[in-house]
N, C-alpha and C positions, 0 to 999 in steps of 0.2 A: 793939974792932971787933965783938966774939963778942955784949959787950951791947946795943951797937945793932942789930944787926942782930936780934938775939933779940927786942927791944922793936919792932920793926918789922913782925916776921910776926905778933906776938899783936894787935898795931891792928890789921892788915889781918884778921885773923882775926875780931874782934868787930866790924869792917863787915860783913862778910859774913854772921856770924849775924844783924845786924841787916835786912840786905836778904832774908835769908828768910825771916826773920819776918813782913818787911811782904808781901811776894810771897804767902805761905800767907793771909794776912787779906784781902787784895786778892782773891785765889781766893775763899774764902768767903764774902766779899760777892757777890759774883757769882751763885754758884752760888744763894746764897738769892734775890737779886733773880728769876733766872731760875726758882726753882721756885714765888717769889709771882706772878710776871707767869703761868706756867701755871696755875698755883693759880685766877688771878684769870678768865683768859679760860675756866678749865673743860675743860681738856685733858688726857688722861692720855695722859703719853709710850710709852704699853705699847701705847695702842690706834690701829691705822693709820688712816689718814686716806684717803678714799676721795671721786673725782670722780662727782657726782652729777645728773638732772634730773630734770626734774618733768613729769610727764606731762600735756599740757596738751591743750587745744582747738584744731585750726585747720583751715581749709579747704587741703584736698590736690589735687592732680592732678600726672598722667602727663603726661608732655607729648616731644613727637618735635621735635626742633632743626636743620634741616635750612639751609644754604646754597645759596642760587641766585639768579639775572640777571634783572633786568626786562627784559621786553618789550612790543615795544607790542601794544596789542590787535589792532590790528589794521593793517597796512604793506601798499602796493602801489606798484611802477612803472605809471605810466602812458604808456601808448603811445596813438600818435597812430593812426585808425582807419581813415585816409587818409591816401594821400602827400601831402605839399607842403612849404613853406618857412615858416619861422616868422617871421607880420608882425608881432606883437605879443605880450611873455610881462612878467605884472603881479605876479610872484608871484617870491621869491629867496630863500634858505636863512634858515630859522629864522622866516617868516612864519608866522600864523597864518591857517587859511582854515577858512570855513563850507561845510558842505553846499550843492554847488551850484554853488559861486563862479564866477566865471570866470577864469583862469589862463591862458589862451593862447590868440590866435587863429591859427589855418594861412590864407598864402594857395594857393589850389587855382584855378589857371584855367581847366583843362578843365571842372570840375566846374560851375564856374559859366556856361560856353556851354553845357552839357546843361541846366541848371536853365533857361535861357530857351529850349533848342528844346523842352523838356517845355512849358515853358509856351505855347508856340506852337500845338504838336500837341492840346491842351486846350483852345484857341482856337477852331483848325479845326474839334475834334470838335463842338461846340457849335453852332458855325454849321454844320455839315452835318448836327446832328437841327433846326434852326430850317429849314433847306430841306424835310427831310424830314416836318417836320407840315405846312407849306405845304403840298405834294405830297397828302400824306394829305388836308386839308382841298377841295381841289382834286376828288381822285378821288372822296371822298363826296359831293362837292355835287351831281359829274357823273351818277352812278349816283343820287344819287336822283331827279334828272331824267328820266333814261333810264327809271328803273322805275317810275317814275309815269306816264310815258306808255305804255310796253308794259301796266301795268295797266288804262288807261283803256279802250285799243284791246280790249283782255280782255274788258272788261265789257263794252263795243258789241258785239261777235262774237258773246255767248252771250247776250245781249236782242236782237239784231237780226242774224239771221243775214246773210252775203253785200253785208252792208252798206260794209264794208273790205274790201280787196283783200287778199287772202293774205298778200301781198308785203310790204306794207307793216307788216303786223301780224310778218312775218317780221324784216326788218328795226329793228323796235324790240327785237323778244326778244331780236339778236344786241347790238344797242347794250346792253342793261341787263347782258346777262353779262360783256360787255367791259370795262362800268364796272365792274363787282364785281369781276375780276379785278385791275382798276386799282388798287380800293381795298385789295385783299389786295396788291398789290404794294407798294404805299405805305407798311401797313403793316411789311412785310416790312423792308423801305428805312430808317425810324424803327427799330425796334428794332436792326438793323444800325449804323444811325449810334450808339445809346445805346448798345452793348457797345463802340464803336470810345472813346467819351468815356471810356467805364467803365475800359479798358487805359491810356487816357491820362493818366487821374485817376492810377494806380496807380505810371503808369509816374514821373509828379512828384513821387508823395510819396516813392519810394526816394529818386531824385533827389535832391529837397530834405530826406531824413532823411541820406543819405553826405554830404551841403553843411553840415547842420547839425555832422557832425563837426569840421567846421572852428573849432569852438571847442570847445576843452578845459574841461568844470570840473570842478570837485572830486568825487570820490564820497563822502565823507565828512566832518565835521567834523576837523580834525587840525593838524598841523604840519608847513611844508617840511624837509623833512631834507636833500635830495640835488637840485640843479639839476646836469640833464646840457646843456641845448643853451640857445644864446641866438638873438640875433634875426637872422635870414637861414640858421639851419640846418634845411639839410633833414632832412626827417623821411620813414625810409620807414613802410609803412602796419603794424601791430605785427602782422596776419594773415599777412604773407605770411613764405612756406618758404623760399623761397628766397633771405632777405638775411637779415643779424644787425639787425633793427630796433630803432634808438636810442631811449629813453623823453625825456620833456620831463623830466619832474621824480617826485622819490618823496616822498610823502605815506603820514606818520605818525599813526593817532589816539593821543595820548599822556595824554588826560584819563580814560581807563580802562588800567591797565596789565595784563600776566598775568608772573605766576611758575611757572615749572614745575618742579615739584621729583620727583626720585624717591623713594618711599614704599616703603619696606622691605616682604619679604612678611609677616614676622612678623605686620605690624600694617592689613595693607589691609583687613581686616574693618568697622576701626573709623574709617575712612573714608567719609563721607559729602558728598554736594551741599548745600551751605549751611552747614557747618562752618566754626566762627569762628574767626580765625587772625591771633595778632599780629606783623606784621612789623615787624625790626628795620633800620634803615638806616644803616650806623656812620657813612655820608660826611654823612648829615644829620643826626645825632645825633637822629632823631627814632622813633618807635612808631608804625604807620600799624593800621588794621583793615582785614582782606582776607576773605576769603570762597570755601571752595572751591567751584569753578566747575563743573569739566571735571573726568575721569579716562577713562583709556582704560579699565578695567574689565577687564585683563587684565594678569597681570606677566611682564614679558619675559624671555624663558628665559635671557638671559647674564646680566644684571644682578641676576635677581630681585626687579626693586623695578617699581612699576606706577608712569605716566606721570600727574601729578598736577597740574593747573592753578589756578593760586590766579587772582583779581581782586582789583586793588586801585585803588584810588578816585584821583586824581591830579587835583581841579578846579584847582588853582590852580597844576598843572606844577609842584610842585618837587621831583617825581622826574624822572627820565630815563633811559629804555632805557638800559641798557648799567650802571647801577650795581646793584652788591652788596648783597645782604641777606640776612639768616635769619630762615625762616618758624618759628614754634613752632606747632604743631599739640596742642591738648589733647587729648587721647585721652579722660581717664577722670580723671572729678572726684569730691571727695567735700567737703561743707560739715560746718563746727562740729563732726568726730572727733576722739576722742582718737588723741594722737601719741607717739611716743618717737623720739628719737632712731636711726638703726640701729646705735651701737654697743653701746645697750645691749640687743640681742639674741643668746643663743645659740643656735647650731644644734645639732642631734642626730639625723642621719636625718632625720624628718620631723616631730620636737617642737622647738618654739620657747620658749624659756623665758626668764627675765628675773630677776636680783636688784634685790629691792626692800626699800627698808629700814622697819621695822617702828615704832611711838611706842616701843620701848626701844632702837632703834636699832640692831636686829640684824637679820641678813641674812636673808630669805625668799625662798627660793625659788618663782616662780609661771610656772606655766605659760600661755602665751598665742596667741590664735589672730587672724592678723595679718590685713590687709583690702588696700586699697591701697597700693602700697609707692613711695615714690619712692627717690632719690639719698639723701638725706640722714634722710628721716623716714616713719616706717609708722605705717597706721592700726592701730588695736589694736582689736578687735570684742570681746574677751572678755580675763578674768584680770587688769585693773588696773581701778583708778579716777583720776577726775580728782586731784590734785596728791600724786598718791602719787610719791615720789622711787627711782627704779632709778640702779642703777649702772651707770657708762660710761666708767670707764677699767678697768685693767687686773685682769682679774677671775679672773686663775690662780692667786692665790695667797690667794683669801677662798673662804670657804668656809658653809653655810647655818647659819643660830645665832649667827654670831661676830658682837661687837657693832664696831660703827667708830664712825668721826669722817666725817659728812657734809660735803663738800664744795662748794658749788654750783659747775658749770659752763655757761658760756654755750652753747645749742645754734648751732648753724651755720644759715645762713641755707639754704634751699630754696631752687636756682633754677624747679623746679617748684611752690613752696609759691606761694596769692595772700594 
């Protein structure tokens, strides 16, 4: 038993030096594959490896991302301008109506027995100046009868004295005054009649301008949004104080829309009328161009942001009041600058500096004086050149001199960058 088992440890004993054998060659293959594979790519394991970018060209800007509501350009109820009952309304929620149109007519029965006794009283006044130049014509013809003969008798008296009787010469002078009198009355009578036509002229065209209320049309180009009455409701007159007066219908212009966003004060400087502004619309997946319009020109003492009105264009309606958007506002642009990344800057107070790697691939320290800054990437105005490579990951533990292993890394996209 003592030699079996004796002859049984020393087999198991020479597998086992045989499996470290191959275990320890196995390792050294290894180990050389892995220092030919470094060998081959040009690595040395001593020297760290460092994320790096390239300082490139691109156009920059600033830009303010603001959230806000369309609305429409311009919305009113319309109220009827006169009481009465609605005879006919051509117009129902989501039409489209032109400048002008006609929408609704009111029946008004009072208003139309004043439009024919206006036109009555306009009648009369006419035919009472047609009497009154009659008249006139009448008194001139008479007077110039009368003063032609009180002339004539004139002239007899002073070529032939005592030749007519006093009397009679008396009696024509009183005839020709009588007529002149006549004819200034007549006059008098015609002009009276012409100021009486003149009130009556006046008094028709109110008349028939309150009549004309009786049909409603559109004040602008737009869209029904809101039918409040149908046909047989009364309508009272939208001037008066004393009732709550119901509108026919609300008309929307929706082919011009506005945004009104609040503008931080930081930046109301750089806000301007005709400033281009791309609106985003997430429910339309769509990019619209807007334009600002309007600003109140003063920022509101609780908010601190000033009242800012954008326009945007809507010919073919596929916005609509009441949806979501974000306006971006460019502030401050800059074309074809050099860029870096912002992690690869340091701060110090008030020096900006940057490790940038050198053709032997050691660290340089370079001081830099930055320009436009967005989110993700700054202009650099001074201290680098185009595809010079700075470091931009973790840079506490490198130091200026020390040579690395360049890494590239992809920059991040700018939602400010174009």
């Amino acid at each position: 038993m003592g030699t079996v088992a004796g002859q049984a440890r020393g087999r198991y004993s020479r597998v086992s030096r045989i499996v470290a054998i191959y275990l320890c060659a196995g390792a050294a293959v290894l180990l050389t594959s892995c220092s030919t594979t470094n060998a081959k790519q040009g690595q040395d394991p001593t020297v760290p490896v460092v994320g790096v970018s390239q300082v490139t060209r691109q156009d920059l800007s600033r830009t303010l991302r603001l959230a806000a509501e369309f609305r429409p350009y311009q919305e009113v109820d319309l109220d009827a301008k006169v009481a009465g009952y609605v005879k006919d309304i051509q117009v129902d929620i989501g039409d489209r109506v032109r400048a002008g149109q006609l929408l609704a007519v009111l029946e008004i029965p009072e208003l139309q027995d004043q439009v024919q006794q206006a036109k009555g009283v306009v009648e009369r006044s006419r035919e009472e100046i047609q009497r009154a130049q009659y008249q006139l014509k009448q008194s001139e013809a008479s007077y110039a009868a009368a003063h032609l003969q009180y002339t004539r008798l004139a002239q007899v008296t002073d070529t032939q004295p005592n030749l007519i009787a006093q009397q009679e010469i008396d009696d024509a002078q009183s005839k020709d005054l009588a007529s002149d009198a006549q004819v200034n009355a007549a006059k008098s009578a015609l002009a009276a009649a012409q100021d009486e036509l003149a009130v009556a002229e006046a008094n028709e065209d109110r008349v028939q301008a309150m009549y004309s209320y009786a049909r409603i049309t559109a004040p602008f180009t737009g869209v029904i949004t809101k039918r409040y009455a149908d046909i047989g409701t009364m309508l009272q007159a939208g001037t008066s104080s004393h009732t709550q007066a119901m509108p026919l219908v609300r008309v929307s212009q929706n082919d011009l829309l506005r945004l009104t966003i609040p503008v931080p004060e930081s930046v109301v400087p750089e806000v301007h009328v005709g400033m281009a502004v791309q609106v985003q619309v997430p429910s339309v997946g769509k990019t619209y161009r807007g334009k600002v319009a309007r600003f109140a020109d003063q920022v509101d003492f609780s908010t601190r942001t000033m009242r800012t009105e954008i326009d945007v264009k809507n010919p073919r309606y596929e916005l609509v009041p009441g949806m979501y958007a974000y306006a971006t506002l460019a502030l401050e642009q800059r074309h074809n600058v050099l860029t870096v990344p912002v992690e690869a800057l340091d701060r110090e107070g008030n020096e900006v500096s940057v490790l940038r790697i050198t053709r032997g691939r050691k660290l340089q320290r370079a001081a830099v004086v930055l320009g436009l800054q967005t989110p993700e990437r700054v202009e650099i105005v001074s201290g680098l050149r185009e595809n010079d490579q700075v470091i931009v990951s973790a840079r506490s533990q490198l130091n200026a001199g020390e040579v690395v292993q360049p890494k590239p890394i992809e920059p991040a996209t700018s939602a400010g960058e174009k």
